[in-house]
C-alpha positions, -999 to +999 in steps of 0.1 A: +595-281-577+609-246-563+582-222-544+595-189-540+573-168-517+575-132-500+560-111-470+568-078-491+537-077-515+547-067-548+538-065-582+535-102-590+555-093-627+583-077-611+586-106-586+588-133-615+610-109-630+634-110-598+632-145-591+640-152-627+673-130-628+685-139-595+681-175-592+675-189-627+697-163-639+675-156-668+675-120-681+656-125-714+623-141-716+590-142-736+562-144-716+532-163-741+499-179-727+478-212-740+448-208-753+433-206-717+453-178-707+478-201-687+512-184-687+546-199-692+580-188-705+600-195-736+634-185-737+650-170-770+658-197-797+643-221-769+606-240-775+608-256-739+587-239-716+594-232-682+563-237-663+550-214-635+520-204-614+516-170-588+498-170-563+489-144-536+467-134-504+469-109-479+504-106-472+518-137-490+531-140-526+542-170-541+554-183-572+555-219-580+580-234-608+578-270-618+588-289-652+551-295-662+523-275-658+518-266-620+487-241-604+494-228-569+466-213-546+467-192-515+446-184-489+445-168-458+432-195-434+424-171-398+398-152-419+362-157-416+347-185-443+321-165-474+288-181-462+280-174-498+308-199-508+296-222-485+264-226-504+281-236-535+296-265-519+281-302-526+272-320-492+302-344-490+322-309-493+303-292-465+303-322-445+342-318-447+347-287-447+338-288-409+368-263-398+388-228-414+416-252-426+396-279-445+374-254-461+399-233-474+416-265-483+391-276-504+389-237-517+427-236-527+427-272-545+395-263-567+419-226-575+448-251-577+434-270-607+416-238-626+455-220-622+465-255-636+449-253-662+438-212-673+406-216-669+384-192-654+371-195-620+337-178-624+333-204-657+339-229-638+339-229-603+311-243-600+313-275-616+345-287-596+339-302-566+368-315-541+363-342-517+379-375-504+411-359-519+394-365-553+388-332-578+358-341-600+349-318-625+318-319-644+312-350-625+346-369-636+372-374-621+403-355-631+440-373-629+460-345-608+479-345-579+474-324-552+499-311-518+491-287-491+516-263-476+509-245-444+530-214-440+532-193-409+539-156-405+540-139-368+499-150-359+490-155-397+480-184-413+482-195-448+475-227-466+493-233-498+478-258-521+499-269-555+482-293-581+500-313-608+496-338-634+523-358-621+538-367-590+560-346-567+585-358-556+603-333-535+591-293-530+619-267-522+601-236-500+626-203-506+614-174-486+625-139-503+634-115-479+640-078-487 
């Protein structure tokens, strides 16, 4: 798995675009979506796809490229936690989410799994719950894998969380500098 991210927000198109010239040197691509609205990339006269999730928040902007299906979530971890998130959360979730960094953990591997997937977050949000490093959605438990990144900018925190189908085995962390 490669994770390219940047401090210079961007358009998150143009940075898929850059990424994909200069590193997979790939200058011709269709861009095509499942019928979940999960993106991924054919090349011409080429039906493998080249899997990807993007991610951003506040500063940071990532993009996460794996050889199944990946979803990548971001968040800015120093920030205050929604109390109107909070409610949403089943009580084995609230009685982890006890700091900044485990609530937002829990907030980027429920993302995570609705990026790895294309579904829609206000759909359903609320039936994924995340706890005991176990994603349950609709009440069953869902085969994925999850890490967490923490990534550090001057002060600013950010916790990067990546779910899978299968295991990874190794991720490479490229920071883009312009």
């Amino acid at each position: 798995m490669q994770i390219f991210y940047t401090w210079n927000i961007q358009d998150s198109n143009l940075f898929l675009k850059q990424i994909l010239q200069n590193y997979f040197h790939i200058t011709e691509y269709i861009l095509k979506q499942n019928i979940y609205g999960k993106k991924y990339i054919l090349l011409p006269n080429d039906t493998t796809p080249i899997h990807f999730s993007i991610t951003h928040s506040k500063c940071l902007l990532a993009i996460a490229f794996f050889m199944d299906i990946v979803g990548v979530d971001t968040e800015y971890i120093n920030k205050k936690i929604p109390v109107s998130i909070l409610r949403l959360l089943t009580e084995q979730e609230k009685k982890e989410c006890t700091s900044n960094y485990n609530f937002f953990k829990n907030w980027t591997a429920k993302e995570s799994f609705i990026k790895l997937h294309g579904k829609s977050i206000l759909e359903d949000f609320k039936h994924i719950s995340y706890s005991n490093k176990k994603l349950l959605y609709y009440g069953e438990s869902m085969l994925c894998h999850f890490q967490f990144i923490k990534i550090k900018n001057i002060d600013d925190i950010y916790i990067l969380a990546i779910c899978t189908m299968q295991e990874i085995n190794s991720i490479k962390l490229i920071e883009i500098k312009k």
